[in-house]
DODOKOL-406231 format. One line per field, with one value per residue (C-alpha): residue number from 1; residue in one letter; y negated, z negated, x. Coordinates in Angstrom, 2 decimals. Layout:
REM DODOKOL-406231
resi <- [NUM | ...] $
resn <- [A | ...] $
c2 <- [Y | ...] $
c3 <- [Z | ...] $
c1 <- [X | ...] $
This chain:
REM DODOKOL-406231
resi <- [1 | 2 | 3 | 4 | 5 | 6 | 7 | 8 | 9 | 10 | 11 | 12 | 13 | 14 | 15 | 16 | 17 | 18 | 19 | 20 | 21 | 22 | 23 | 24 | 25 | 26 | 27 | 28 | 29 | 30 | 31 | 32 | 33 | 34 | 35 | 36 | 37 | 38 | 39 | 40 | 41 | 42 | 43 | 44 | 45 | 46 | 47 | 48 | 49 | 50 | 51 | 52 | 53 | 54 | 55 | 56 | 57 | 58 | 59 | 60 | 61 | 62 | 63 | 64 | 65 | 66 | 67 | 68 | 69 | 70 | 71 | 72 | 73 | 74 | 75 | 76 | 77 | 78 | 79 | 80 | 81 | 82 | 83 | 84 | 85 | 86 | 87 | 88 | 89 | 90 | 91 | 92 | 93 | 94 | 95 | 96 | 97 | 98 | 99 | 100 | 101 | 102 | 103 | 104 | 105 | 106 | 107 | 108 | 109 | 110 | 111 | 112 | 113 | 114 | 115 | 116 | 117 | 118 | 119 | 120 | 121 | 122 | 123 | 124 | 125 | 126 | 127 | 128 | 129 | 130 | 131 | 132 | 133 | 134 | 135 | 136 | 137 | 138 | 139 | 140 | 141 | 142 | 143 | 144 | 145 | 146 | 147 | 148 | 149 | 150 | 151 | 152 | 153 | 154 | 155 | 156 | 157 | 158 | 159 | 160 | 161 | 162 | 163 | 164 | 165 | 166 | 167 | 168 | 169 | 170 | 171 | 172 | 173 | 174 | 175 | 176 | 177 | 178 | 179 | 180 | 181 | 182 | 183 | 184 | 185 | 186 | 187 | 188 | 189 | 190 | 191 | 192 | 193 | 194 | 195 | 196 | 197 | 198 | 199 | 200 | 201 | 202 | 203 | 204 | 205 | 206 | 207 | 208 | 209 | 210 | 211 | 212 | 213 | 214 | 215 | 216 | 217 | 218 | 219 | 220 | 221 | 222 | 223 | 224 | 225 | 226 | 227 | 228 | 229 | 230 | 231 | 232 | 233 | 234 | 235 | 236 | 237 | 238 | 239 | 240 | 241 | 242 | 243 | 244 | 245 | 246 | 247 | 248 | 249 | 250 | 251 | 252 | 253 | 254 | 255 | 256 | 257 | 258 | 259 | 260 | 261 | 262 | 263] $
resn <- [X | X | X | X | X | X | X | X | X | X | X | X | X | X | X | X | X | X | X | X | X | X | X | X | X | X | X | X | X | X | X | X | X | X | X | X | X | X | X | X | X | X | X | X | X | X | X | X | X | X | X | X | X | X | X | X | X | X | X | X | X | X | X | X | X | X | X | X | X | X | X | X | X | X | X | X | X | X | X | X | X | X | X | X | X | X | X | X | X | X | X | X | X | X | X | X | X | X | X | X | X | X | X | X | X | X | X | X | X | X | X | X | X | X | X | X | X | X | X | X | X | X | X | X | X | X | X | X | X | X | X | X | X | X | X | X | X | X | X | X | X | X | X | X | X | X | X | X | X | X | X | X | X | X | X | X | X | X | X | X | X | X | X | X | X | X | X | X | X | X | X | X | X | X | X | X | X | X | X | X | X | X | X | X | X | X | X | X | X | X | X | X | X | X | X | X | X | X | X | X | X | X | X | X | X | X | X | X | X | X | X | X | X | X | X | X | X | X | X | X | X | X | X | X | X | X | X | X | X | X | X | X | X | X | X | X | X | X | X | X | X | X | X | X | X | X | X | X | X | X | X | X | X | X | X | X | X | X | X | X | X | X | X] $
c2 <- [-13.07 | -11.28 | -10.63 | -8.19 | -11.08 | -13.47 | -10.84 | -10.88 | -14.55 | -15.04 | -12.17 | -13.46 | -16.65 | -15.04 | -12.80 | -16.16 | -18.00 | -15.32 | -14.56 | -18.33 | -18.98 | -15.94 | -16.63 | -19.60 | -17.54 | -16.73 | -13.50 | -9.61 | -9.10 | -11.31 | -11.33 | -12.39 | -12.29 | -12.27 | -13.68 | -12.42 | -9.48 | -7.95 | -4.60 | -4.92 | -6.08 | -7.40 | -5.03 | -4.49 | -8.42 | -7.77 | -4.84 | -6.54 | -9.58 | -7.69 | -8.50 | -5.22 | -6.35 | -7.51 | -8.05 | -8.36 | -9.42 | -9.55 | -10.14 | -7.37 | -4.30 | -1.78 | -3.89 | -3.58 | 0.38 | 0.46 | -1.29 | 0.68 | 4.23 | 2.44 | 2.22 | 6.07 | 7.17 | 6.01 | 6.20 | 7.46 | 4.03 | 2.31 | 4.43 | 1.68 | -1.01 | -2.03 | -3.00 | -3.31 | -4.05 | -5.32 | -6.07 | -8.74 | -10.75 | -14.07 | -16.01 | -14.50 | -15.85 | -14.16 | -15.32 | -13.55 | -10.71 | -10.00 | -10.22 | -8.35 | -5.41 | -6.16 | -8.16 | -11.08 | -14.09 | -16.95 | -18.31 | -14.66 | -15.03 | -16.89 | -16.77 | -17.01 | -16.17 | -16.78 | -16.06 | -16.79 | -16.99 | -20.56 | -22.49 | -20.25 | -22.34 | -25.79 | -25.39 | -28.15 | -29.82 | -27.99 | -24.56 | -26.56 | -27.74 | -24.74 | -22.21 | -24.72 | -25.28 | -20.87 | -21.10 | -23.58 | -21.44 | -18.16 | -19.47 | -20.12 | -23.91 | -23.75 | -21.61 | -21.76 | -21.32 | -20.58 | -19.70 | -20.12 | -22.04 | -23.60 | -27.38 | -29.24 | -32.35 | -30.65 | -29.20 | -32.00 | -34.02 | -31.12 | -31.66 | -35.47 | -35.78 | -33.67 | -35.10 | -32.32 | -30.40 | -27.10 | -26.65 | -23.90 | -22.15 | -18.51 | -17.55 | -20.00 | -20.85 | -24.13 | -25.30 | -28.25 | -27.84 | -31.20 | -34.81 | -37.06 | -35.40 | -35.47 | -34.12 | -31.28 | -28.90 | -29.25 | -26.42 | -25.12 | -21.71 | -20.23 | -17.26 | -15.79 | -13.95 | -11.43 | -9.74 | -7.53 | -9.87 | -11.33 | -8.51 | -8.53 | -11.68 | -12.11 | -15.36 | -16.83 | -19.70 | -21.13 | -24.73 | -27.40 | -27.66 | -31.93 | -32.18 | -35.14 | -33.48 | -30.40 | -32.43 | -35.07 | -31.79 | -30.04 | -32.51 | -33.17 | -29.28 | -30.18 | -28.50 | -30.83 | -30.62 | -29.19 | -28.58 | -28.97 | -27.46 | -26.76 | -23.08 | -25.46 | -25.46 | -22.02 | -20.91 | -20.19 | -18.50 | -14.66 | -15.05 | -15.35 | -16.99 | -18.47 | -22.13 | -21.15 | -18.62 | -20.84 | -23.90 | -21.54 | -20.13 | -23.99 | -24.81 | -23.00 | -24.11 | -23.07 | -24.94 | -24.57 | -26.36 | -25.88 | -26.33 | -29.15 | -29.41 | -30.97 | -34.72] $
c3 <- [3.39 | 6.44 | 6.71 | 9.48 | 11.83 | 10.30 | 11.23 | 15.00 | 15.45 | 14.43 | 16.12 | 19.17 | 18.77 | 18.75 | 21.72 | 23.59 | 22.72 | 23.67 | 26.83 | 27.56 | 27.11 | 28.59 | 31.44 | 32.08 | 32.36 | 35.80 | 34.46 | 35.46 | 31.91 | 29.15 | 26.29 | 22.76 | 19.24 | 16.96 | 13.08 | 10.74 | 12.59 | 9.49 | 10.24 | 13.81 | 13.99 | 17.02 | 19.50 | 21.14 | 21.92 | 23.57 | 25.83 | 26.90 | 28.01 | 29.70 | 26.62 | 26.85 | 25.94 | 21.88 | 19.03 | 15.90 | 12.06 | 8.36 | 4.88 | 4.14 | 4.80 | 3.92 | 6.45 | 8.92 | 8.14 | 8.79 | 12.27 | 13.33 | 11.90 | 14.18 | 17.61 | 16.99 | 16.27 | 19.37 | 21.69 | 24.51 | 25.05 | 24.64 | 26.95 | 29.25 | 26.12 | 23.98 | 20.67 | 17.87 | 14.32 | 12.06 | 8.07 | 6.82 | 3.94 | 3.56 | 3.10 | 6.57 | 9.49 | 12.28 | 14.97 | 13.06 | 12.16 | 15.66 | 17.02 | 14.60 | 16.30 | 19.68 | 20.49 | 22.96 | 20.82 | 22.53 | 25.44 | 25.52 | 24.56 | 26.66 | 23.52 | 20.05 | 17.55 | 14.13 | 13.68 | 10.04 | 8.34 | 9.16 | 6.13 | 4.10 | 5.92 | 4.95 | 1.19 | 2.57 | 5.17 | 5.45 | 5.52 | 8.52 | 10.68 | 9.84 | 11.22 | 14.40 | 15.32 | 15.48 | 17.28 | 20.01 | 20.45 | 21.33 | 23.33 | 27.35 | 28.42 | 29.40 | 27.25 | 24.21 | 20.35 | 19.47 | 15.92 | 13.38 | 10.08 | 7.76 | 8.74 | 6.06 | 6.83 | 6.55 | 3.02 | 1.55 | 2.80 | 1.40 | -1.99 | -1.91 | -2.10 | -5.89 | -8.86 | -10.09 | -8.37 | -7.57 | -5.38 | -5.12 | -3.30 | -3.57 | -0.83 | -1.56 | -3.88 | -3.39 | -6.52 | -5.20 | -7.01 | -6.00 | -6.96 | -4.46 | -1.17 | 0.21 | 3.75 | 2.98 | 0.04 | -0.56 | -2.71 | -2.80 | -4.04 | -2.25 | -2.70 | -0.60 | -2.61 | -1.38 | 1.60 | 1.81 | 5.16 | 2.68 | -0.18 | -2.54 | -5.43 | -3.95 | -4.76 | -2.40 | -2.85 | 0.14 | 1.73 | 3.38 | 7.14 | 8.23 | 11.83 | 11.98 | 9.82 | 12.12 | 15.35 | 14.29 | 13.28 | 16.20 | 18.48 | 16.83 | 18.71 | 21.96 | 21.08 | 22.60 | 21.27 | 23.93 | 21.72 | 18.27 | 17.48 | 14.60 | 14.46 | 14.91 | 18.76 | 19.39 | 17.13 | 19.34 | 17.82 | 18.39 | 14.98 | 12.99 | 10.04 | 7.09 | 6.38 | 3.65 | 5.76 | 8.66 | 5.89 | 4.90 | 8.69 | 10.05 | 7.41 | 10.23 | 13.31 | 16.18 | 17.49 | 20.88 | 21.59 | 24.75 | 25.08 | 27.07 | 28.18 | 25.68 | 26.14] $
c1 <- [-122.81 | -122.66 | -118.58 | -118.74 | -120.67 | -117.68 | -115.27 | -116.66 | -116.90 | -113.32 | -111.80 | -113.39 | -111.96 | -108.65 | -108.83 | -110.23 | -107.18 | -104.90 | -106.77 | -107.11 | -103.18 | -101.79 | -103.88 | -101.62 | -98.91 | -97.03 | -95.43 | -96.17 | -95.00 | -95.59 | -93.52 | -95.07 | -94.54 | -96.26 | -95.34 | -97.43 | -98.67 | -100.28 | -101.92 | -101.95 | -105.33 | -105.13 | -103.57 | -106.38 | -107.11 | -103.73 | -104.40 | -107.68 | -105.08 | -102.96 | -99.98 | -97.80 | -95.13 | -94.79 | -93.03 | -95.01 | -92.87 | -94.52 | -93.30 | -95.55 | -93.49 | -97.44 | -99.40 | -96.54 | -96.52 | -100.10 | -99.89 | -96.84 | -99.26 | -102.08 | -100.32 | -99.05 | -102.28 | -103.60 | -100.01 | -102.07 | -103.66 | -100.85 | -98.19 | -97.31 | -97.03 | -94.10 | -95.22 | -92.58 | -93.39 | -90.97 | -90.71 | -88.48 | -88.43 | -90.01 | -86.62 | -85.27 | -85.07 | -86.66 | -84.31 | -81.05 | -83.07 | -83.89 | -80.44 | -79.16 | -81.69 | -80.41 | -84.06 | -83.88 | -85.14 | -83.55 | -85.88 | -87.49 | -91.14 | -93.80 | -96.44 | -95.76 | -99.21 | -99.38 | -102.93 | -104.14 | -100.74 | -99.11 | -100.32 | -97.67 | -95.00 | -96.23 | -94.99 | -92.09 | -91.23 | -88.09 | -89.69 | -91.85 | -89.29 | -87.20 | -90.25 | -90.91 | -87.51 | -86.98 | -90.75 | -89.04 | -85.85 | -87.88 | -89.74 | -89.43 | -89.49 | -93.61 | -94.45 | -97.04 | -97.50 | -100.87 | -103.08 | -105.22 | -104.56 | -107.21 | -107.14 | -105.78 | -107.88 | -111.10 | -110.36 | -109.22 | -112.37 | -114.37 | -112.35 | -112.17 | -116.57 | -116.10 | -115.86 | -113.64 | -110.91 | -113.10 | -115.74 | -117.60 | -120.56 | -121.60 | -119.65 | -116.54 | -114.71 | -111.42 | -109.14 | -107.48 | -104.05 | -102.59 | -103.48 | -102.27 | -102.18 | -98.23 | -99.51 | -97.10 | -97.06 | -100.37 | -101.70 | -105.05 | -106.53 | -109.24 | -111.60 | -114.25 | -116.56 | -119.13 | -117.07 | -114.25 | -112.84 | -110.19 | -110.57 | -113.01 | -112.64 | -109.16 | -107.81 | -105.12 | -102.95 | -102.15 | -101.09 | -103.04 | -102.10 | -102.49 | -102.68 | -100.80 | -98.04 | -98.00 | -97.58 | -95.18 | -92.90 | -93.24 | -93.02 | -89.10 | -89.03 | -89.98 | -93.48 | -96.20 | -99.83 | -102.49 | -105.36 | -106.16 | -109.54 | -112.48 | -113.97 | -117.53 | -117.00 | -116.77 | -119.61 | -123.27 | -126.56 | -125.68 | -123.34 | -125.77 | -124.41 | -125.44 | -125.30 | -122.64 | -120.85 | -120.32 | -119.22 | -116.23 | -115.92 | -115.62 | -112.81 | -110.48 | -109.24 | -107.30 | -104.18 | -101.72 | -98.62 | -96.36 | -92.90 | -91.14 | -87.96 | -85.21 | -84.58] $
């Protein structure tokens, strides 16, 4: 498997879906935060934007750490930027854990990311609307939530033509954990073996995101679906990838929603 070509088609569908959205933006000075900001991988997609202005939460309190060590280690390209990292617990919510730092959360962000880290919300539909209703609050009427998740409906198709409840290939492995599918709460476990791009024989549990579940919740948020897309349409030749690489690379998907005004 060829992670590091992997790792360059997918961060470049990130930094086009940044660029794309914050080029939408009227603002000299976009605000946007970032949930699940990890290791600050992708604080350089922002400067290349023209995103100076961040704030960046984890349940992860190393990887956020790491991305607060990363932005000191480089301060002099970053002088005119304001990038905050924060580590809070899973059960928080962001929204009270920002005031209580004196950070503008209400109607102060014209992007919010969650790049790669959504599906952890879709263990109920509670801990959904819950996540999309703070989402809707931050942000500025206009403006846009954006990510990655793996698409829920391409998983379980993937599942559904097995006779058992594993499928595997020697670069993935998917345990569907769930008989039924709810549309929410969906559990799965996933590996990707042969690259370090998740960790080496790492296996995840994670939810299934359903596009129709994801939109009929955020729409009760005044978050309006713009785009709703498979990693397939962005992939061209110079990736390189093999037919089982891009299999586990086109299980992903990239999503935007902007917010309307209240009815």
């Amino acid at each position: 498997m060829k992670a590091t070509s992997m790792r360059e088609f997918h961060n470049d569908i990130k930094l086009f879906l940044l660029s794309k959205y914050s080029s939408y933006i009227d603002c000299p000075n976009i605000r946007l935060l970032d949930i699940g900001v990890g290791r600050g991988g992708d604080i350089h997609k922002w400067m290349k934007c023209n995103i100076r202005s961040v704030v960046g939460v984890d349940v992860n309190k190393m990887y956020v750490h790491d991305a607060i060590g990363r932005v000191r280690k480089q301060h002099n390209k970053f002088v005119n930027c304001d990038y905050r990292f924060y580590y809070m617990h899973e059960n928080m919510i962001f929204k009270r854990f920002l005031q209580e730092r004196n950070i503008a959360c209400t109607n102060a962000f014209h992007i919010v990311s969650c790049m790669f880290a959504f599906h952890y919300f879709c263990s109920a539909q509670t801990k959904l609307d819950c996540i999309l209703k703070q989402i809707s609050d931050a942000l500025v009427e206009g403006g846009y939530f954006i990510g990655v998740v793996p698409q829920g409906d391409t998983i379980h198709e993937l599942l559904s033509n097995k006779s058992g409840t594993v499928y595997e290939t020697e670069s993935l492995h998917v345990e569907r954990c769930y008989s039924t599918p709810q549309y929410i709460g969906d559990r799965i476990k996933f590996m990707l073996s042969g690259t370090l791009y998740f960790g080496e024989k790492m296996l995840s549990e994670e939810y299934l995101v359903f596009q129709d579940t994801l939109v009929k919740s955020a729409r009760k948020f005044n978050l309006e679906l713009v785009e709703y897309t498979n990693f397939e349409k962005y992939y061209v030749q110079k990736y390189d990838l093999n037919a089982t690489t891009r299999q586990a690379s086109f299980l992903n998907g990239t999503f935007a929603f902007r917010k309307t005004k209240c009815h």
